[in-house]
N, C-alpha and C positions, 0 to 999 in steps of 0.2 A: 372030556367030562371030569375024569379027576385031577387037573390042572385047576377047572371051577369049582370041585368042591374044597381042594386044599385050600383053595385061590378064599371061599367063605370061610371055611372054618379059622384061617385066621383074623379075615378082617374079625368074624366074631372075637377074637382073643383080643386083638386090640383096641376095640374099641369098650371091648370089660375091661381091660387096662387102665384106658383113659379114660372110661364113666369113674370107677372109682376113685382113682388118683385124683380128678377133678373134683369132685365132691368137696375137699381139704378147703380146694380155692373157692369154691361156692359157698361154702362154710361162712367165707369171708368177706363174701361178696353180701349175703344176708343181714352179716355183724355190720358191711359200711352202710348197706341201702336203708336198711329198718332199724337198726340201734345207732350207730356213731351219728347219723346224718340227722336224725330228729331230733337227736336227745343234746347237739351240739352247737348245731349250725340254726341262723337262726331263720323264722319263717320268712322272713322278707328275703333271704339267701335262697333258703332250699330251693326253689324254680329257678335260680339261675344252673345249679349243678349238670344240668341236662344238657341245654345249649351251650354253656362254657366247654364243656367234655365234647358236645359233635364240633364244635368249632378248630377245637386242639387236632381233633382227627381227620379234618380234611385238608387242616393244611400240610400235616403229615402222609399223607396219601401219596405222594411220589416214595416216599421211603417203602410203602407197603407194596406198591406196584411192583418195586425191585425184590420184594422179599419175596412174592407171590410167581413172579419170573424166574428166579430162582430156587423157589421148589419144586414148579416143575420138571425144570434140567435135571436138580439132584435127584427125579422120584427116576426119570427117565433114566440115567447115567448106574443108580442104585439098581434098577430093575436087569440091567443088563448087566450088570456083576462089574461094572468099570470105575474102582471103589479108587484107583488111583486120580480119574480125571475130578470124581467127586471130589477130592482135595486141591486137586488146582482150580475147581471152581472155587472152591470156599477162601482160599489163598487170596485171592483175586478180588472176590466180592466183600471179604470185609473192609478195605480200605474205600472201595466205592461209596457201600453205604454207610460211611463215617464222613466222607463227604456231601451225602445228599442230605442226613439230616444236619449238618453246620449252616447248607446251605438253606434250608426249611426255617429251621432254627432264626437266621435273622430276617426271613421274611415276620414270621410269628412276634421279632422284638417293635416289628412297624404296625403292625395292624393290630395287633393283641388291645394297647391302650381303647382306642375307638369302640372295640368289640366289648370289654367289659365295662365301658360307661353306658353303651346302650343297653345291654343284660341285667343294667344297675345293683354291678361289684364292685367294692369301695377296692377291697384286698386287692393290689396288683399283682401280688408275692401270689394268690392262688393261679389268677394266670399264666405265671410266668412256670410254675410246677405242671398246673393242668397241660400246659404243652409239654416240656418236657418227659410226663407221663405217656402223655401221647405217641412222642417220637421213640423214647424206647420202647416203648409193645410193640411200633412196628416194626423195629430196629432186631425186636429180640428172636423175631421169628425168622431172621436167616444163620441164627447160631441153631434155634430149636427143632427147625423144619428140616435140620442138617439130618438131628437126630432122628426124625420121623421119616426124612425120605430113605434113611437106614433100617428103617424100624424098629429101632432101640427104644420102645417103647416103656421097658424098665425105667432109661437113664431120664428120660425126659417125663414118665410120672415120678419120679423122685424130685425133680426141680418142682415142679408143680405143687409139690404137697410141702415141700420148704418153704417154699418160695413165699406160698398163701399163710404159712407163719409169720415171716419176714415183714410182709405186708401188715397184717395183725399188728403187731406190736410197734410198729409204726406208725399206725390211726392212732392207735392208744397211748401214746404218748408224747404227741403232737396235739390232736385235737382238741383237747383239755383246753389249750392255750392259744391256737389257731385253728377256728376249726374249719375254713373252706381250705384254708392252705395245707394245713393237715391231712386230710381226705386227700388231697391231690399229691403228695408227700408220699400217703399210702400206696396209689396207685402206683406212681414213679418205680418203689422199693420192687415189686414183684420185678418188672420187666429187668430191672440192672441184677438180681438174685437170679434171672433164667438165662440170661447173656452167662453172668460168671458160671453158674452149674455148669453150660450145654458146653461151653470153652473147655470144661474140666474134663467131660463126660469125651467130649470129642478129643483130648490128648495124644493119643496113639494114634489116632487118624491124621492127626495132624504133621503129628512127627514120622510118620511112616516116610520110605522112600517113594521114590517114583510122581509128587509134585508136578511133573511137565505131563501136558497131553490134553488139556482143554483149548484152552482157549486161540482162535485161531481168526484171521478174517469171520469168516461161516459161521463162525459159534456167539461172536460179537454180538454179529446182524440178529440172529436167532433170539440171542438173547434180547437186545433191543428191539425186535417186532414182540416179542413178548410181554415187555415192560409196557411198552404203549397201547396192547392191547387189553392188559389188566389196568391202566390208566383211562381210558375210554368206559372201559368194565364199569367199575369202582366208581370214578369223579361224578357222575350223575346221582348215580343213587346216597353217597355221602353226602353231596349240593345238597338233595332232597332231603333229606335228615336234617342238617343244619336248618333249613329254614324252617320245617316244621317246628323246630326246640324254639328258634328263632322270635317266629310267629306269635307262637303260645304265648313266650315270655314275654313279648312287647303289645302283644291287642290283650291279654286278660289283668285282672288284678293280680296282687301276689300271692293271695289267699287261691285262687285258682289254679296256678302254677304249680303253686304246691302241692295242692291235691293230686294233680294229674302225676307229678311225680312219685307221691307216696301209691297211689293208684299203678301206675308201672311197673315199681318195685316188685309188687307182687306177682303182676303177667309176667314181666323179664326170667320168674322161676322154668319158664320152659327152654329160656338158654343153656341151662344147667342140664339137661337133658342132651342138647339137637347142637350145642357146639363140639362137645364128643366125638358123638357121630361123625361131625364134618371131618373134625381133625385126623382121625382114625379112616373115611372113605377117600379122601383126597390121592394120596400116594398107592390105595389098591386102582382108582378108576384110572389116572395116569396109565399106571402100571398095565392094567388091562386094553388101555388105548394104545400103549405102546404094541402089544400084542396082536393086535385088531380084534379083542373081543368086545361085546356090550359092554358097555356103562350103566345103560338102565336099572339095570336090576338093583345095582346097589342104591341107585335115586329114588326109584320106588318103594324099595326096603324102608331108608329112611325116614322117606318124607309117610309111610305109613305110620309109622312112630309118632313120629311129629304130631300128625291130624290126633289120632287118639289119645295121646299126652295132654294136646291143648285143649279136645273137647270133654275130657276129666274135670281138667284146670277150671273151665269155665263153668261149667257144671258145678262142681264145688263154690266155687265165687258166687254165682247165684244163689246160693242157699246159706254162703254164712261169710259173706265175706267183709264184714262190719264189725263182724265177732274178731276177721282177722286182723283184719287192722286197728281194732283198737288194742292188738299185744305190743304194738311199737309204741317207744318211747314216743308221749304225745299223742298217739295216734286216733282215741277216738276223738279228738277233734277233727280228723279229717272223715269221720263214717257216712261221710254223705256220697263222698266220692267214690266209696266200695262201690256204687252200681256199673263203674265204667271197665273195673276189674273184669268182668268175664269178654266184654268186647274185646279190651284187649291180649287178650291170652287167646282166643280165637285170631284177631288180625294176627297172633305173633306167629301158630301156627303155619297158617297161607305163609306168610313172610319166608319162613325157615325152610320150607316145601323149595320156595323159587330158588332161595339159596341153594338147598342144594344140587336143585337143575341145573343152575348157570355153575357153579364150582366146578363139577361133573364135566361141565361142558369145556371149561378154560384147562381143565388137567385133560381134556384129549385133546386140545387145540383147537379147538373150533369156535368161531366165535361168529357164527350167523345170529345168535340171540341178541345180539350188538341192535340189530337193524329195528327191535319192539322195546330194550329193555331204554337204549338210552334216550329215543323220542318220547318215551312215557313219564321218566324221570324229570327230564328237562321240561314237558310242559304240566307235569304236578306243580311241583311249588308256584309257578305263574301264575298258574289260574286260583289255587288255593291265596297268593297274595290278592289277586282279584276281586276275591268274595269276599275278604277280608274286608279290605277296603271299601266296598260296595257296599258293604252292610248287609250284604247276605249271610254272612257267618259270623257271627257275633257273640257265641258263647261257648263253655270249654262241650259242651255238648254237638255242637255245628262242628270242631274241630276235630273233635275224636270220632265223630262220623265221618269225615273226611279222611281222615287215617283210615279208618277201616275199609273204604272204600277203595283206596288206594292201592292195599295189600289183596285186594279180592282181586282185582285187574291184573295187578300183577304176577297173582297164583294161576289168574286161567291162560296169561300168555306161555306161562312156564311148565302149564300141563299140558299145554298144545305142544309145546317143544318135547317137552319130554315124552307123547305118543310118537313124535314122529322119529327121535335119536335111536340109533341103535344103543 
């Protein structure tokens, strides 16, 4: 009993850590979505910003699989006070993953051209950023997830809140003159700012004695059935993403597009919220799975957050959310599109709930949610191209019901998982 109340009373400290610390980056994340992006880029662009960015992220997705594999060992290895093997993993895994994105990297130099003429981007230079952006976020989280599976929660909101400067003043003096390449320029700047901190932050650890003691046949394999289980995880549900951006951006006008994007912006606010949370629950449920305690509690904790943040959000959006958007540069020209605002800040909700289930789930090792989450994933965008084509969905309103619909199926698999998970 007082293992679990210790066991709360810090994840509550850390994850007030990382609400605050993050806020700096959300700060910045408000300044690119609803000022730099309207006030720069132009309307015929703005709807490509979405798909461009889930396109750069899945073909990144083996970087992330590894970085995701990798925190669990470190939460696992950290939990058990074995701080010397923790360094022989990290020894080890940053030359790996400096290999997997080189090797991402020239998939991204062949396919990239095709993908931004049908997205209809002239800029090849934002491309060729937006992926690189891409590959360091993934990249950055096995220097930063070092620091979290230590719980140095300090050193790693301190990167955070630089970092989201760093980023700032790089929209801002790019954009002026490029501005999709800029934006994507911006992005970039955070992830190579959290790599250098977490390298700095982690110094001692690194130069400590004692190097040897991980990695072994056993530990390979381990990590390897790991990697491909977070790749199984992940590659459905990011397919699915891409083609919704996908979708959108090639069956609607660009005037449409835009809308839904600037309409986004504002649900995306409950990421700001419920990506904290994860980062901060991930290395306690680990940690407690290594133990053989529940997980749940923590999954229910959050995802109760979640639900009530988003039915705020949407709540609020229904009663003035035309008001809000016309505070963004440009933006009452998109006030039509406020009605779709509280939909989605509700779908985002459901969405964050699942996340945290299936997270929950892959930091204790289990991965039975495999067998609903990825036949679900893989036949969404199918049938969604379907109706498409068929002529049954034909406007951004047929679309973002389909989204929401999506995210509903997928919240009630993930409640059903999560009654039954210890």
């Amino acid at each position: 009993m007082s293992s679990e109340k210790s066991g709360a009373a810090g994840f509550a400290g850390s994850a007030a850590t990382m609400f605050l610390a993050l806020r700096a980056g959300d700060a910045v994340n408000v300044a690119a979505g609803l000022w730099f992006v309207p006030k720069y880029v132009s309307p015929g662009e703005i709807g490509a910003v979405l798909p461009v960015a889930s396109f750069a992220t899945f073909l990144s997705l083996p970087v992330f699989a590894f970085a995701m594999a990798v925190m669990k060992e470190a939460s696992w290895l950290a939990a058990a006070g074995r701080r010397a093997e923790v360094k022989s993993l990290l020894c080890g895994v940053f030359a790996a993953a400096a290999a997997l994105s080189a090797a991402v990297a020239a998939v991204a130099a062949i396919l990239a051209p095709a993908f931004l003429s049908a997205m209809r981007v002239d800029d090849l230079s934002a491309g060729f950023l937006a992926g690189a952006a891409a590959f360091l976020g993934c990249l950055a989280p096995v220097y930063t997830d070092a620091l979290q599976s230590l719980k140095r929660f300090r050193a790693l909101a301190a990167a955070e809140v630089c970092g989201a400067a760093v980023r700032f003043l790089v929209m801002a003096v790019a954009m002026p003159f490029r501005a999709l390449a800029g934006f994507f320029a911006g992005q970039a700047a955070l992830p190579v700012y959290r790599i250098a901190a977490s390298v700095f932050a982690l110094r001692k650890d690194l130069a400590a004695p004692g190097a040897e003691g991980y990695w072994s046949r056993e530990t390979r394999a381990r990590l390897a059935k790991g990697f491909l289980a977070v790749l199984a995880y992940q590659a459905a549900p990011m397919a699915a993403a891409l083609a919704e951006q996908s979708i959108l951006r090639t069956s609607l006008s660009a005037a449409d597009s835009a809308g839904y994007y600037m309409a986004s912006r504002f649900a995306d606010f409950l990421q700001y919220l419920t990506f904290p949370l994860l980062l901060a629950m991930f290395p306690y449920t680990a940690s407690a799975a290594g133990r053989d305690e529940p997980v749940r509690p923590y999954v229910l904790k959050c995802s109760a957050v979640a639900l009530a943040a988003g039915g705020l959000m949407a709540a609020a959006y229904s009663l003035c959310g035309a008001e809000l958007m016309a505070l963004a540069p440009n933006g009452a020209a998109y006030a039509e599109y406020a009605r779709y605002m509280p939909w989605l800040a509700a779908s985002g909700a459901l969405t964050a709930c699942q996340v945290f289930h299936t997270n929950a789930e892959v930091s204790a090792g289990r991965a039975g949610f495999l067998k609903w989450l990825v036949p679900l994933h893989a036949a969404y965008p199918l049938a969604l191209w379907a109706a498409v084509e068929a002529g049954a969905v034909a406007s951004l309103s047929g679309l973002v019901a389909c989204f929401c619909a999506a995210s509903a199926a997928r919240f009630a698999f993930a409640a059903a998982g999560t009654a039954r998970a210890r």
